[in-house]
C-alpha positions as CSV (number, residue, x, y, z in Angstrom):
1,X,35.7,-38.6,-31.4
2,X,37.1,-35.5,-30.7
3,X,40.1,-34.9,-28.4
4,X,39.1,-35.3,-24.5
5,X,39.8,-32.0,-22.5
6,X,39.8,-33.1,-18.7
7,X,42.8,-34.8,-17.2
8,X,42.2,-38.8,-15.7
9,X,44.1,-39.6,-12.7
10,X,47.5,-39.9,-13.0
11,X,47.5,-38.6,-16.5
12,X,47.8,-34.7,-17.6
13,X,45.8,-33.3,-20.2
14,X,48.5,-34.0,-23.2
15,X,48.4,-37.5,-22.5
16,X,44.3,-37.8,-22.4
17,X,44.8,-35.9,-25.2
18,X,46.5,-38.3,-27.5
19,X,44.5,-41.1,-26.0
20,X,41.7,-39.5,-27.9
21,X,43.3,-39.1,-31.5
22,X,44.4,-42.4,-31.0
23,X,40.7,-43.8,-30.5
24,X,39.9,-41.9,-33.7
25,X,41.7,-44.1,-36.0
26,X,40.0,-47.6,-34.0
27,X,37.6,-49.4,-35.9
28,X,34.3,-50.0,-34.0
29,X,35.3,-53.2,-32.2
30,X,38.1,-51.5,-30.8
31,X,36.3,-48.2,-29.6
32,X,34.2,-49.8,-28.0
33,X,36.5,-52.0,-25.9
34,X,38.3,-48.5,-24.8
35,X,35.1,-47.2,-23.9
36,X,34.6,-50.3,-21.7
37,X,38.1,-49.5,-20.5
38,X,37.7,-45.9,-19.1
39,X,35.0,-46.8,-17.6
40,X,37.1,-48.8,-15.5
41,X,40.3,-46.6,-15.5
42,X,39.1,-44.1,-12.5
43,X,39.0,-47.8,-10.5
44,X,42.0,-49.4,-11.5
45,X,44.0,-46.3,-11.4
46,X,43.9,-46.4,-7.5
47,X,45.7,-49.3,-8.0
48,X,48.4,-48.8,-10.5
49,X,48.8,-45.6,-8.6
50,X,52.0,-43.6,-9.6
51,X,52.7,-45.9,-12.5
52,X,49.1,-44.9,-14.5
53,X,51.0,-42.5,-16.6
54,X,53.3,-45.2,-18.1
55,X,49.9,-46.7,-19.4
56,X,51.0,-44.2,-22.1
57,X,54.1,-45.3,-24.5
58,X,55.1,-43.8,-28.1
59,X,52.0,-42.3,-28.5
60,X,49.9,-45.7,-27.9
61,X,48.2,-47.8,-24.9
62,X,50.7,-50.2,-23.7
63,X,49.6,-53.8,-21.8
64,X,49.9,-53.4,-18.2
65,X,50.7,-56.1,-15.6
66,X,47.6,-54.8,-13.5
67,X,44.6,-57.2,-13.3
68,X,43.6,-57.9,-16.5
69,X,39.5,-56.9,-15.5
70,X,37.3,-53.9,-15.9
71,X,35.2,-54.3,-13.0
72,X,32.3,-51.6,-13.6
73,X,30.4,-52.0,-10.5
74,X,31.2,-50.3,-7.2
75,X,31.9,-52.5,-3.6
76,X,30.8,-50.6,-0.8
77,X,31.4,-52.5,2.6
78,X,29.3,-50.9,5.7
79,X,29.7,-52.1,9.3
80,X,28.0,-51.7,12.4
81,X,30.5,-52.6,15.9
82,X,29.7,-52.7,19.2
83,X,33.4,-54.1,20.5
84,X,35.2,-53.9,17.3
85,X,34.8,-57.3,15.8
86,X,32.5,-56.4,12.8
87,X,34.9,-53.5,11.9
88,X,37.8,-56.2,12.1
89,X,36.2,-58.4,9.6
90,X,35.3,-55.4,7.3
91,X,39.1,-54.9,6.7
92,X,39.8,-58.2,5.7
93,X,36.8,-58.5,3.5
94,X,38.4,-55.5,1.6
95,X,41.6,-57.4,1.3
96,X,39.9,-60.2,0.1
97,X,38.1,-58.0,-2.4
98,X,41.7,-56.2,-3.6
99,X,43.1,-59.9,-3.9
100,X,40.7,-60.3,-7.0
101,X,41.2,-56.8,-8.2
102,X,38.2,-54.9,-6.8
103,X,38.8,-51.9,-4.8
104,X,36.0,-51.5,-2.4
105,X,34.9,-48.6,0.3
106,X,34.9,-49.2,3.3
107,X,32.7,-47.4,5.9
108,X,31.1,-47.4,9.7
109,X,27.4,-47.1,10.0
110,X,28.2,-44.3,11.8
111,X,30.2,-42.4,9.3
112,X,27.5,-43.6,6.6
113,X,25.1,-41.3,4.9
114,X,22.3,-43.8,4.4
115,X,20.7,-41.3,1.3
116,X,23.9,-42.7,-0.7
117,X,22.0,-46.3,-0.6
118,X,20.1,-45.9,-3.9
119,X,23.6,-45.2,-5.5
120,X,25.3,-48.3,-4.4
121,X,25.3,-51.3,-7.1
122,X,27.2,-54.0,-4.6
123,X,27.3,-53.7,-0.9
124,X,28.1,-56.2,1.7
125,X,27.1,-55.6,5.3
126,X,28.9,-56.5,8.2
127,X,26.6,-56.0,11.4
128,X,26.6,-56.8,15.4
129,X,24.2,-57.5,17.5
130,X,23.5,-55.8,20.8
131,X,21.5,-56.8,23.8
132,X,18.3,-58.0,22.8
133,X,18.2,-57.8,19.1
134,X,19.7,-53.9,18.9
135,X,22.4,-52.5,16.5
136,X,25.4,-51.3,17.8
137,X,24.5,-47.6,19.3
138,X,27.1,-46.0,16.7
139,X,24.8,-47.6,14.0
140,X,21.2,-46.3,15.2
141,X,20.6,-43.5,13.1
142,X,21.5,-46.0,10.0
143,X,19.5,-48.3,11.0
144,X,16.4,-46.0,11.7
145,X,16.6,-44.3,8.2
146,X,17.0,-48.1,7.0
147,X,14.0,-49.3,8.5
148,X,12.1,-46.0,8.1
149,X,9.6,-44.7,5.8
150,X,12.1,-42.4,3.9
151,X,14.1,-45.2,3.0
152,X,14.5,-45.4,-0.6
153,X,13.9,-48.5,-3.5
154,X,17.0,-50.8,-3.8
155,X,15.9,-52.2,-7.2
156,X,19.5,-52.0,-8.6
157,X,21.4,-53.1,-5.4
158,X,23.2,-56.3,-4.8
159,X,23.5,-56.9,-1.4
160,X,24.9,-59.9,1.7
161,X,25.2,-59.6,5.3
162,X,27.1,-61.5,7.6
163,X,25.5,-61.5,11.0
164,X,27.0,-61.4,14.3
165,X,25.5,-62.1,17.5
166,X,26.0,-64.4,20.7
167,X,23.3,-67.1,20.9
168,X,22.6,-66.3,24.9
169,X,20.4,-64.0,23.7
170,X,17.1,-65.1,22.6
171,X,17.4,-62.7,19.7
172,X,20.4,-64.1,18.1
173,X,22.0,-61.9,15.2
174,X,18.9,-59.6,15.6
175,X,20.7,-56.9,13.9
176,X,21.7,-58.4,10.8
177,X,18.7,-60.4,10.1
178,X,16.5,-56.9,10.3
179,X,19.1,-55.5,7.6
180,X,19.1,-58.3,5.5
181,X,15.3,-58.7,5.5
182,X,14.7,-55.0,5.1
183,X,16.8,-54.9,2.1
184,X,14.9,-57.6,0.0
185,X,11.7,-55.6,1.4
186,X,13.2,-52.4,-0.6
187,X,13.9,-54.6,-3.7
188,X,17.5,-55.3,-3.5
189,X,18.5,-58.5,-4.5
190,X,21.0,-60.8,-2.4
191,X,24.3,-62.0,-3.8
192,X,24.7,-64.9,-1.2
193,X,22.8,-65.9,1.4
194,X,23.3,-64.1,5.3
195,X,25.3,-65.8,7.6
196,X,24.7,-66.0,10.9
197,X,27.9,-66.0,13.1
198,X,28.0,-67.0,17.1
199,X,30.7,-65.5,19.4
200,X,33.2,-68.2,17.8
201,X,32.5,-66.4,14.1
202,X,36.9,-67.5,12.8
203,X,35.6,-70.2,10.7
204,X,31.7,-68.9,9.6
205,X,33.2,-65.5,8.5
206,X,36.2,-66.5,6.7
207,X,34.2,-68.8,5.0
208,X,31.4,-66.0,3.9
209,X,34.7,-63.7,2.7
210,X,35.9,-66.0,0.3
211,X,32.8,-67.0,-1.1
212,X,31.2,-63.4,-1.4
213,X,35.1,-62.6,-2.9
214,X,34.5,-65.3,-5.5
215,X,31.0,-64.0,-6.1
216,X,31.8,-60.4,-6.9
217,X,35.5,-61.5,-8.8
218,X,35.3,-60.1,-12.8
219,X,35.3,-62.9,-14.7
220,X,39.0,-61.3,-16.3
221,X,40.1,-61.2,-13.1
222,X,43.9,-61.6,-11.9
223,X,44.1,-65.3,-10.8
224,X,45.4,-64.2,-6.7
225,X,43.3,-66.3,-4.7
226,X,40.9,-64.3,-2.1
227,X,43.2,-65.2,1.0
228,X,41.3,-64.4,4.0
229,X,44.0,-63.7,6.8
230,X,42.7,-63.3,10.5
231,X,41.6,-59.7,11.3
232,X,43.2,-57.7,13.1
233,X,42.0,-55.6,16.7
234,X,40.8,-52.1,15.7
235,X,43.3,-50.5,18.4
236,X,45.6,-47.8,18.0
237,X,48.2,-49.7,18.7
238,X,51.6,-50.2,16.8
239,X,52.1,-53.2,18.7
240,X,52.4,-57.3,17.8
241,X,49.8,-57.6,20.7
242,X,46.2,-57.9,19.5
243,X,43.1,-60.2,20.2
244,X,44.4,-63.5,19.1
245,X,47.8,-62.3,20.6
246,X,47.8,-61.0,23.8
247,X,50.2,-59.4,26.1
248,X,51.0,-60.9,29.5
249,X,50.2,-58.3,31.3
250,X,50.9,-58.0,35.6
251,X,49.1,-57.1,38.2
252,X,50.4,-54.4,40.3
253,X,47.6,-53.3,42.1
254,X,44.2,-54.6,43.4
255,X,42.3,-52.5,45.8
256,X,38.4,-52.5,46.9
257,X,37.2,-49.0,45.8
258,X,33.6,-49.8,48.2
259,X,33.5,-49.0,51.5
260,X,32.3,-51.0,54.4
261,X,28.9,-52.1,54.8
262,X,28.4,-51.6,50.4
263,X,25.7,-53.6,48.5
264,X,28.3,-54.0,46.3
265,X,32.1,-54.8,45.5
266,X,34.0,-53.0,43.3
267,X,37.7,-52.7,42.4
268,X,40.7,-50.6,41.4
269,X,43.0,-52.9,39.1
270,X,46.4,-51.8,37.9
271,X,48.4,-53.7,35.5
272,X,51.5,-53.3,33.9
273,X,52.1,-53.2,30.1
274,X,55.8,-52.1,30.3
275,X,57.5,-53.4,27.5
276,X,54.4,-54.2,25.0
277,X,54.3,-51.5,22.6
278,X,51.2,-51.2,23.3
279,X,49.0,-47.7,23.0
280,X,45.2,-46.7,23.9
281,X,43.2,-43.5,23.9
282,X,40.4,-42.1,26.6
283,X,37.8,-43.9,26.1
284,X,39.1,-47.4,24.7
285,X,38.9,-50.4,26.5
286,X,40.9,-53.6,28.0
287,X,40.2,-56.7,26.7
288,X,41.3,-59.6,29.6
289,X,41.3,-63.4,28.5
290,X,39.9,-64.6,32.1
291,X,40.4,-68.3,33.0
292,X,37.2,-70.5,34.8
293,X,37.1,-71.2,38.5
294,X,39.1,-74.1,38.8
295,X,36.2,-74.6,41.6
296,X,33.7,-75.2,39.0
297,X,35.9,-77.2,36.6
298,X,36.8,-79.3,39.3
299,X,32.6,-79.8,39.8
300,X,32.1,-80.8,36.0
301,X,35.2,-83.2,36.0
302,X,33.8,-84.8,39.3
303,X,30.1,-84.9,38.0
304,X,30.8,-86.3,34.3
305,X,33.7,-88.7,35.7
306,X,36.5,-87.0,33.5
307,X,39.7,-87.2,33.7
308,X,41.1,-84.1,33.6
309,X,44.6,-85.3,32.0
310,X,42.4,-86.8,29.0
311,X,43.9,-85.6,25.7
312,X,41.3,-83.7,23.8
313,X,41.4,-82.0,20.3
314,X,40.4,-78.2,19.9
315,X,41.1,-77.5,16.5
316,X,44.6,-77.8,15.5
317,X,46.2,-78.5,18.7
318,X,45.7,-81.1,21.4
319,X,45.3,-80.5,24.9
320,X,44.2,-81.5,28.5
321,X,40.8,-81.9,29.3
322,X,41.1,-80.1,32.5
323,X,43.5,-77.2,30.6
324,X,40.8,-76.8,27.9
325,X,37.7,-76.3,30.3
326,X,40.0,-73.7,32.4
327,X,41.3,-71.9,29.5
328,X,39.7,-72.6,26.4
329,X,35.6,-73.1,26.7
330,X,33.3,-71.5,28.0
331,X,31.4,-73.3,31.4
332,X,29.3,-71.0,32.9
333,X,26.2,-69.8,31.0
334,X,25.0,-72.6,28.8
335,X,23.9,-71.5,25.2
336,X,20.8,-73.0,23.0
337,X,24.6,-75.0,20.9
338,X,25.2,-76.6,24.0
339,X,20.9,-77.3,25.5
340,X,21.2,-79.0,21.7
341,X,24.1,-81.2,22.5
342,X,22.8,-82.3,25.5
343,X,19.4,-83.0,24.6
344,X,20.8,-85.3,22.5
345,X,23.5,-87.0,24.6
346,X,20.8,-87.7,27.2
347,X,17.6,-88.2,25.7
348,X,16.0,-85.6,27.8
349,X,12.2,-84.8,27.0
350,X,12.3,-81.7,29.0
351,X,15.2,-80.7,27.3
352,X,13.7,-81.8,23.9
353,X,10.6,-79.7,24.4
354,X,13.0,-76.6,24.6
355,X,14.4,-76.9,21.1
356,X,13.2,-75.2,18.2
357,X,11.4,-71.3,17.0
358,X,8.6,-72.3,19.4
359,X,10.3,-72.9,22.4
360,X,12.0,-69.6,21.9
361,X,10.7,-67.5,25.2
362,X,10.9,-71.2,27.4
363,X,14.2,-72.1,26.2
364,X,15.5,-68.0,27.3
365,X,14.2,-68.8,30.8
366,X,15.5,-72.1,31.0
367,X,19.0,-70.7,30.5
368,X,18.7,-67.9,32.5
369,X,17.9,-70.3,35.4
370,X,20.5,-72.8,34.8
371,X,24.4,-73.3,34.2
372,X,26.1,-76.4,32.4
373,X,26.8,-77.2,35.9
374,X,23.0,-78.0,36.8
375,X,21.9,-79.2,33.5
376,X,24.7,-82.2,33.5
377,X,23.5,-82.8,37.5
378,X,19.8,-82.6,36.2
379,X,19.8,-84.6,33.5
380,X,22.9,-86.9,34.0
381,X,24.9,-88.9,30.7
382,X,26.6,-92.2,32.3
383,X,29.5,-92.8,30.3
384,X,29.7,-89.7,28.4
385,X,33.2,-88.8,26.9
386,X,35.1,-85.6,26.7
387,X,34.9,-85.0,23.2
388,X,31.1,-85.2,22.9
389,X,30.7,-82.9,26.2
390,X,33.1,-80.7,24.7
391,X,31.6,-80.7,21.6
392,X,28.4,-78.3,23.1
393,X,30.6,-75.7,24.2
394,X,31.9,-72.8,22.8
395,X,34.9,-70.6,23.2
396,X,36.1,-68.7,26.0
397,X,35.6,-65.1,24.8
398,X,37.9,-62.0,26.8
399,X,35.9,-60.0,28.5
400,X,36.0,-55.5,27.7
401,X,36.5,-53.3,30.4
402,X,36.6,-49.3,29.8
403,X,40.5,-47.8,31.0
404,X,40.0,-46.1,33.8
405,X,43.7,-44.1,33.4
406,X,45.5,-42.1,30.6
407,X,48.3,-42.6,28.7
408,X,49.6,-39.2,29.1
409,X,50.0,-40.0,32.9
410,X,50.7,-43.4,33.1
411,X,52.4,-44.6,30.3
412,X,53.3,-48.0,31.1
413,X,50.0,-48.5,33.0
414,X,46.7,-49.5,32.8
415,X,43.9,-49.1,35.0
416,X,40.7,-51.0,35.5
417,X,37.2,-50.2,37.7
418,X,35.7,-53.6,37.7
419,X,32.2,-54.5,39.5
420,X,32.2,-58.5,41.1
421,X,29.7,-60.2,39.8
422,X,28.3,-62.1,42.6
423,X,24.8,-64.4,43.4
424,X,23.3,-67.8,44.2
425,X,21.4,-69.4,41.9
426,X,19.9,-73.2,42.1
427,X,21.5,-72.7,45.9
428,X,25.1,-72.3,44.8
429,X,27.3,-69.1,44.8
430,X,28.4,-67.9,41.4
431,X,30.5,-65.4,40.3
432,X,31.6,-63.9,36.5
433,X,33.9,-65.2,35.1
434,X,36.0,-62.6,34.6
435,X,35.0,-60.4,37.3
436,X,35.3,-63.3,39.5
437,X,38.9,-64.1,38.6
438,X,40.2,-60.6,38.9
439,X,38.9,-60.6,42.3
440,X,39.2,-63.9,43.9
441,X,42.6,-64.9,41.8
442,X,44.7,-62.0,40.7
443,X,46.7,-61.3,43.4
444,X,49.9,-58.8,43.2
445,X,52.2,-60.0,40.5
446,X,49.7,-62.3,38.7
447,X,49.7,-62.7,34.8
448,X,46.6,-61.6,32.7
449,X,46.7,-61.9,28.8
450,X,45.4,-58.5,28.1
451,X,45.1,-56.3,24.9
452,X,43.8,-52.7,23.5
453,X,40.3,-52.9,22.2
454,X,39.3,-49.3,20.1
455,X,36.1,-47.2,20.9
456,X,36.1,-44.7,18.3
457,X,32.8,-43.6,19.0
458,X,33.7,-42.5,22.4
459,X,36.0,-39.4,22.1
460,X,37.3,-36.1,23.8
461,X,37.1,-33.6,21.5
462,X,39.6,-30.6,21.2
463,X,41.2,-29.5,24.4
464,X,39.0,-26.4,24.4
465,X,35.6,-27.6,24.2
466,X,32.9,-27.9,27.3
467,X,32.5,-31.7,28.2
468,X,29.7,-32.8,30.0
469,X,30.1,-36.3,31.4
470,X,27.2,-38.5,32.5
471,X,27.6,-42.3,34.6
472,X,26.5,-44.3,37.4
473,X,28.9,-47.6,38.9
474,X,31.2,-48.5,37.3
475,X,30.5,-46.0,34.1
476,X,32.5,-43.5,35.7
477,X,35.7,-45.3,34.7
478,X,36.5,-43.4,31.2
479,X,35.6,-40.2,32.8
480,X,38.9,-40.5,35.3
481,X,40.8,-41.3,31.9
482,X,39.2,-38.4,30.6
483,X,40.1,-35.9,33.3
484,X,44.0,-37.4,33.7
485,X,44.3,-36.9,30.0
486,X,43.3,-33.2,29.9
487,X,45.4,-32.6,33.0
488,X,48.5,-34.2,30.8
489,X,47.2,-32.2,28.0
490,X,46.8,-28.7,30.0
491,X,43.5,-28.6,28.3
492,X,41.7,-25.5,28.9
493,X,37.9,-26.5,28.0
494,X,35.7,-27.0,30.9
495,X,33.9,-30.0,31.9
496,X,30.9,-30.9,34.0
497,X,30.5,-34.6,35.7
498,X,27.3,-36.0,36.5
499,X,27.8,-39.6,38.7
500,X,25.7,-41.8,40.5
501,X,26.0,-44.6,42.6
502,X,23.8,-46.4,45.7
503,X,25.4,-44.8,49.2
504,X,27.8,-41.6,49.6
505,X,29.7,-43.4,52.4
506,X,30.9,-46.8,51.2
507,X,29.8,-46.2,47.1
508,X,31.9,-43.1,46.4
509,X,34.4,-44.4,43.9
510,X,37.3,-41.9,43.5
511,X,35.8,-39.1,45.3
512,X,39.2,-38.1,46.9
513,X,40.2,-37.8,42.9
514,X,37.4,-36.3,41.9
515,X,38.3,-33.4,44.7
516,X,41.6,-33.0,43.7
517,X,40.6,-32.7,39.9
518,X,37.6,-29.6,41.1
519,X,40.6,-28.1,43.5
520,X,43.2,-27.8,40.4
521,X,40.1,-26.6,38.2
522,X,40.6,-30.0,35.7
523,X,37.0,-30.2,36.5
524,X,34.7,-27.6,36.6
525,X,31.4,-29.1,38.2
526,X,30.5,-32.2,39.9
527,X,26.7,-33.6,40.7
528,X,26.3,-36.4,42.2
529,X,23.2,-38.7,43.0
530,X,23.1,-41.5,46.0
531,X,19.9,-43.5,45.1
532,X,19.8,-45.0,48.3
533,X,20.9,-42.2,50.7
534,X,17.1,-41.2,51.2
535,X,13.4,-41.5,51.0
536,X,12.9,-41.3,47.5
537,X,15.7,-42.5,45.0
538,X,17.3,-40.2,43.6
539,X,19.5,-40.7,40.1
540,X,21.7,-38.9,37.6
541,X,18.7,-37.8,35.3
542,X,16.9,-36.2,38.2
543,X,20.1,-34.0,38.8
544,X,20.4,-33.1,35.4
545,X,16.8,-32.2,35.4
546,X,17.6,-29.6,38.4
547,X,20.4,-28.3,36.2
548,X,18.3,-27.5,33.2
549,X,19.3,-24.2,32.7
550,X,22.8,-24.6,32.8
551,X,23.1,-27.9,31.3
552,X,21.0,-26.6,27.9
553,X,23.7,-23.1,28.0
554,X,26.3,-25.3,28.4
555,X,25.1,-27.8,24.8
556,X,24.4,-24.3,23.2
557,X,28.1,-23.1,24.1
558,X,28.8,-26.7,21.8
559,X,29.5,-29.1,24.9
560,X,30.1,-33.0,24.1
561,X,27.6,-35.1,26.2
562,X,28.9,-38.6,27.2
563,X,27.0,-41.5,28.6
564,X,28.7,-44.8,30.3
565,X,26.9,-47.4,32.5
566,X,23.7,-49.7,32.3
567,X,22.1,-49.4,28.7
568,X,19.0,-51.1,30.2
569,X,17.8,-47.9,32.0
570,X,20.7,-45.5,32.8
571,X,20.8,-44.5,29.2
572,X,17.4,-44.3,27.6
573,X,16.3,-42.6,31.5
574,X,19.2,-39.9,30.7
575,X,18.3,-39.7,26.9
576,X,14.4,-38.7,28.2
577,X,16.0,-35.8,30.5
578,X,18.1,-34.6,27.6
579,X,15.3,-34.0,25.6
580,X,13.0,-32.2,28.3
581,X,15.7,-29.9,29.5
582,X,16.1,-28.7,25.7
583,X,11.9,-28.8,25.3
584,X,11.6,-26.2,28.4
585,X,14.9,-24.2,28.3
586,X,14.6,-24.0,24.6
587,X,10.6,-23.5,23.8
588,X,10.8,-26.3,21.9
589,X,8.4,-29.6,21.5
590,X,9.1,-32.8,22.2
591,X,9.8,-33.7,18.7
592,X,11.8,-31.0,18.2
593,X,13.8,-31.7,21.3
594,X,14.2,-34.9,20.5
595,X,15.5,-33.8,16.7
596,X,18.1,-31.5,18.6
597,X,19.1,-34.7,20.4
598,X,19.1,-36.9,17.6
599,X,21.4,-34.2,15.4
600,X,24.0,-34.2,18.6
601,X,24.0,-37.9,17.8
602,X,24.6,-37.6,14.5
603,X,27.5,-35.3,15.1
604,X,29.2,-37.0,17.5
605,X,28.4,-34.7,20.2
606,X,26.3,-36.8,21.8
607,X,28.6,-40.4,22.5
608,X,27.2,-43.6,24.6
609,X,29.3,-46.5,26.4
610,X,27.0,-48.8,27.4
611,X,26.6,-52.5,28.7
């Protein structure tokens, strides 16, 4: 074996260099254990970090208080968010992974270039659901090229996926089950089972951590047990307020943006975060932990026959019955867990035919028609006790709103454009539950647990660069965020916004704002659509579509395009226009259109909000 000539890391070249007369005097055993060993080294050396060159003493390999393994097969850990909870997990799966001496990386779908697949040899797959079965939108392009024919053969890939979702939806953990089944279709082979996690995912996820940690520990490994601690909100806040922690937050304002005479009722919410250490970016968003209508917990008591000051266990802490259904379960929309429970509990056979794979599209409408509220009316449980009723429901989850304000303006501040969710259904009015209690129960100077949720994928670029910003309703909210941060910033780059809404005299939200921000030159162009103002409706994508020219000079001059609002229609209706303003101002086809598209996408030029 002759001397090596390249340097490893932390070690110069002398030092390689007398690691390699040194393996010239092993016997055969021995080499081949220090083969095994540099195969190894460029891993472990991350962790040993500055102290890798004392792996070198007199001349001679010295033992090392590092874990003891050689792990020779790479960790890759992807995830695809929609609202930050998948990219959460990721982190402490990696800490999990460290703990038994593996060093994985760590990527976003979105950051991911899906060629690199064939390379892997372990890679777990954290993945979130969106609408109706969807991937995030940051995770598209990944999971096309995944499911495409391009994609390549997986033979030497381990692989697991932990599944998020929110059983509402009829296709539950869509996402992740596509991933893990196209996998196994490309001939990877799965370490451990997926794992299917509702909106209550603590206990499911930590669970498939440790395991897959144990799976993929070396057998040499350093005896630290795989501790799974509780991730932590992707924000970019240096702050002890996060998801599980909130801030108490207070309102300071709450104003009806709509005018008179509006189809619709949306509000202006201020709140105060003086004192939090709390910190957000255009473009992130608010989570608020809402409490239930004491209306409608008052209902349920009076239906079941509950006493609301019955003592009730929810997990490791005991609390009222009425306390737990305003603060801690969810009451509103019942889910297939709950339709389960109470099948059971009452014996129902309408509510036994709904159970089960083929009762998938009857069991949706059922739901969509009907609350807890009417299904313990309809099919009524004498006797029944808190714990089993409880037992069906699942947790309250906080509710994301984009920030309507900037940092840079308002430090201590943040502001909200919220929509009221409002309707009858089974002849009784019903509101959201969050939406509801912001505008029916948050008076000045009430207390909201709040905190920072990250949107990465939804970004000003450099202070210099064309923005061209694109949203109907309430998807206009980052956009003000966006503008008061450039004025902050002095930022010189121009920017073009595109809003819609129903009527121009009571659905205008911000247009004073909006003035002012086109009379200082913070905005450049404004188009607005009124859908309802005319004969024919009339939306954003039509006005683009009569801006052709200038909107294709402006994504030639490199312009960022941004989308907030309804991903039901608003987005895939813009995404259409898009494309046939490049086709005809560029000569292009439609495939080729839709490629130009598609590579804005894939370069974060092109960034969607959507709910």
């Amino acid at each position: 074996m002759t001397a090596l000539e390249f340097p490893g890391p932390g070690l110069n070249v002398d030092q390689w260099n007398q690691i390699g007369a040194l393996a010239t005097s092993l016997r055969p055993g021995q080499a081949l254990w220090l083969s095994g060993y540099f195969a190894g080294l460029d891993h472990a050396a991350r962790g040993f970090g500055a102290e890798a060159p004392a792996l070198l003493q007199d001349g001679g390999v010295r033992a090392v208080a590092a874990p003891a393994a050689v792990v020779t097969r790479t960790l890759t850990i992807l995830y695809g968010s929609e609202t930050g909870n998948s990219a959460a997990l990721a982190k402490a799966l990696a800490a999990a992974a460290r703990a038994k001496g593996i060093e994985p990386t760590v990527a976003d779908m979105a950051d991911y270039k899906p060629r690199r697949l064939k390379e892997e040899q372990d890679l777990l797959i954290l993945a979130s659901t969106h609408g109706e079965g969807e991937p995030p939108r940051s995770a598209a392009g990944f999971f096309e090229f995944v499911e495409g024919r391009k994609a390549p053969r997986l033979e030497g890939v381990r692989y697991s996926v932990l599944a998020l979702g929110d059983s509402t939806y009829e296709f539950f953990c869509g996402a992740g089950k596509r991933l893990d089944e196209r996998l196994a279709e490309l001939g990877a082979t799965r370490i451990r089972e997926r794992v299917d996690c509702d909106v209550d995912y603590d206990e499911p996820s930590a669970g498939w951590i440790a395991a897959i940690a144990d799976d993929l520990a070396p057998a040499k490994a350093s005896a630290v047990p795989a501790t799974v601690a509780a991730p932590q909100s992707s924000t970019a806040a240096v702050s002890a307020f996060d998801k599980r922690n909130p801030f108490t937050a207070t309102v300071t304002e709450n104003l009806l943006l709509t005018g008179r005479g509006s189809s619709k009722e949306t509000r202006h919410v201020e709140l105060s975060i003086e004192g939090s250490g709390l910190s957000f970016e255009p473009g992130d968003a608010l989570g608020i932990v809402p409490r239930n209508d004491p209306v409608l917990v008052d209902s349920l008591l009076g239906t079941l026959g509950l006493d609301a000051t019955a003592i009730i266990a929810v997990k490791d802490r005991s609390v009222s019955l009425g306390e737990a259904l305003g603060a801690t379960f969810e009451i509103t929309a019942a889910t297939p867990r709950f339709l389960d429970q109470w099948a059971e509990l009452s014996g129902a056979g309408e509510l036994q035919a709904l159970r089960g794979e083929a009762a998938a599209e009857a069991r949706r409408a059922f739901l969509e028609g009907n609350h807890v509220i009417d299904i313990v009316r309809r099919f009524p449980v004498p006797g029944v006790d808190a714990a089993s009723f409880t037992a069906g429901l699942r947790p309250l989850q906080p509710r994301l709103y984009s920030i309507a304000s900037s940092q840079g303006l308002a430090p201590d501040e943040v502001h909200l454009t919220v929509s009221t969710v409002r309707y009858d259904l089974n002849g009784m009015a019903r509101s959201g539950v969050a939406s509801g209690h912001l505008a029916d129960r948050c008076d000045l100077d009430a207390e909201l647990p709040v905190y920072v949720q990250a949107n990465p994928h939804f970004r000003l670029p450099g202070d210099d660069v064309p923005i061209i910003m694109i949203g109907a309703g309430t998807g206009v909210a980052p956009y003000r965020a966006f503008l008061q941060e450039r004025e902050a910033r002095g930022a010189a780059g121009k920017s073009w916004l595109f809003f819609g809404e129903r009527n121009f005299d009571s659905d205008f939200l911000y247009q004073t704002e909006w003035q002012g921000f086109l009379k200082d030159e913070v905005l450049t162009r404004m188009n607005v659509a009124f859908s309802r103002d005319g004969a024919e409706k009339v939306y954003v994508q039509h006005r683009i579509a009569a801006e052709a020219r200038e909107v294709y000079a402006w994504l030639e001059d490199g312009a960022h395009i941004y989308v907030c609002g309804d991903g039901a229609k608003l987005a895939p209706d813009v995404q259409k226009a898009l494309v046939a303003v490049v086709a005809e101002q560029g000569a292009k086809s439609r495939e080729a259109a839709a490629e130009y598209i598609g590579a804005l996408q894939a370069s974060h030029r092109y960034q969607i909000d959507v709910y």
